[in-house]
N, C-alpha and C positions, 0 to 999 in steps of 0.2 A: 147593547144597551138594554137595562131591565126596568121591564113598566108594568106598573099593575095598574087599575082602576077600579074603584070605590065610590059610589053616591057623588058623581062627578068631578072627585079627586083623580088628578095620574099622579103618579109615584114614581120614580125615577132615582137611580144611585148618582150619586153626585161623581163627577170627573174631578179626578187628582189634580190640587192646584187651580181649582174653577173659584176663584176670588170672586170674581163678578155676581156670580149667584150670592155668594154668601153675603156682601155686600147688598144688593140688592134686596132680599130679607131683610136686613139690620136697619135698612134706609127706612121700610115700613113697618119697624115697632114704635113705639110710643116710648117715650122719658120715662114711667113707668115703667114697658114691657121690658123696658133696658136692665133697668133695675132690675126688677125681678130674675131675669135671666142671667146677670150677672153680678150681683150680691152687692151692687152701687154703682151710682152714675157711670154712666157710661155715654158719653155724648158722638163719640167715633172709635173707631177701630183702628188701633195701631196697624203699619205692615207685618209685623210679625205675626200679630192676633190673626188678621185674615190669612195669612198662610198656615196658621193651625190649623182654625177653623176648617179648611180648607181641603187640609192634607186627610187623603183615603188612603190606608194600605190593609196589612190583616189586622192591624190592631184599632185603625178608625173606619169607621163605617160611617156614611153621612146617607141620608135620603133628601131628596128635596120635592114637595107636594105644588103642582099647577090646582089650578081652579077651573072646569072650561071656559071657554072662553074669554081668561084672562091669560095673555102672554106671560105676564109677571111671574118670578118663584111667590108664593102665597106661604112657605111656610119650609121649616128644615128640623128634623130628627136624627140627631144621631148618636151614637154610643161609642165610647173609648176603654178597652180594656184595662184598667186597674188589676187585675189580679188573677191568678188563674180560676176560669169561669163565671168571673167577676165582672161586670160594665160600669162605666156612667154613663148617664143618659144624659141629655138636653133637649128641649124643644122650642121653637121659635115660630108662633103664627103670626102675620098680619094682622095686627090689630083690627083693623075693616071686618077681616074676615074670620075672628074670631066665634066662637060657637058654632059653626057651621060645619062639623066634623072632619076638620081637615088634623087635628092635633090628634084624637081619636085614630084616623085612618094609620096616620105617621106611625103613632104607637104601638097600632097593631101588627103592619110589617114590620116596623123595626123589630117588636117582640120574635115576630117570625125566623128574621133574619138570625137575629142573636141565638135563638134556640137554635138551629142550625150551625150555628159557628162554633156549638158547643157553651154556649154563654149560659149559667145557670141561676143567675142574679144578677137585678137591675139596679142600680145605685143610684140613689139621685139626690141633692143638697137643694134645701130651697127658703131662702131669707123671706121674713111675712108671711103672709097666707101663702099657706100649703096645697089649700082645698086643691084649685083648679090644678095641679100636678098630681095630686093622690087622686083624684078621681079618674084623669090622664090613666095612670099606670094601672089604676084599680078596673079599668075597663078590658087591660092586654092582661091579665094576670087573676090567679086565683085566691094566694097567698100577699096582702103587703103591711109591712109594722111600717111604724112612726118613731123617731125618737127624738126630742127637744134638745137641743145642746146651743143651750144659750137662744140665742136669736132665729137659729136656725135650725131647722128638721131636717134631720137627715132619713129618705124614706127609702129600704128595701124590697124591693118586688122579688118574688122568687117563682121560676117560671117554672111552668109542670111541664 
């Protein structure tokens, strides 16, 4: 099992097939976070969706961030290979525990992770405000553009 620790985040790979985490998460976003995270309502997760979600191999990478002293998952990062050296990303905090550098820390291993896997760009889509995801990736990375397509920003991180 690998853990790291951050400003009293642990970090943790998620287990192949670990529904329950991912579920757990998604219980604590908001009607908004839903949204945002998934480009419209979304009020529950299909069984298939949580077995995506879900699913680790070389091509998905999932982290999932504790809080001390809270049991709960507090938050999940992970990235899906599109392309060669290509990612997408996702991030999912607790509402509650939003701003509290948990999406930040997520970011950062994940960035780690990726660079290691050989991943040499981050991809991310994101409907409405951008800001809190560009600033997200703008803190693991050196290089990130923006680009409007319609309703949505699709933002590239390119990791040195």
């Amino acid at each position: 099992m690998h853990t790291r620790y951050q400003d009293g985040v642990t970090i943790r790979a998620l287990r192949d097939g670990d529904t329950q985490t991912v579920a757990a998460v998604f219980a604590r976003l908001s009607d908004q976070s839903r949204r945002h995270r998934f480009g419209g309502p979304k009020p529950r997760l299909a069984d298939a969706e949580l077995a995506y979600l879900s699913r680790v191999d070389a091509d998905h990478h999932v982290l999932v961030a504790y809080v001390d002293g809270d049991p709960r998952p507090a938050g999940i990062g992970r990235f899906v290979r599109i392309a060669d050296g290509a990612a997408e990303v996702a991030f999912e905090v607790a509402d509650e525990l939003q701003g509290r550098g948990i999406g930040t820390a997520l970011a950062r291993v994940l960035a780690g992770d990726a660079r290691a896997a050989g991943v040499v760009e981050l991809h991310a889509t994101v409907t409405g405000e951008p800001r809190p995801v560009r600033s997200l990736l703008a803190r693991s990375t050196r290089r990130l553009r923006a680009t409007w397509l319609g309703g949505e920003c699709a933002l590239v991180a390119a990791l040195d």
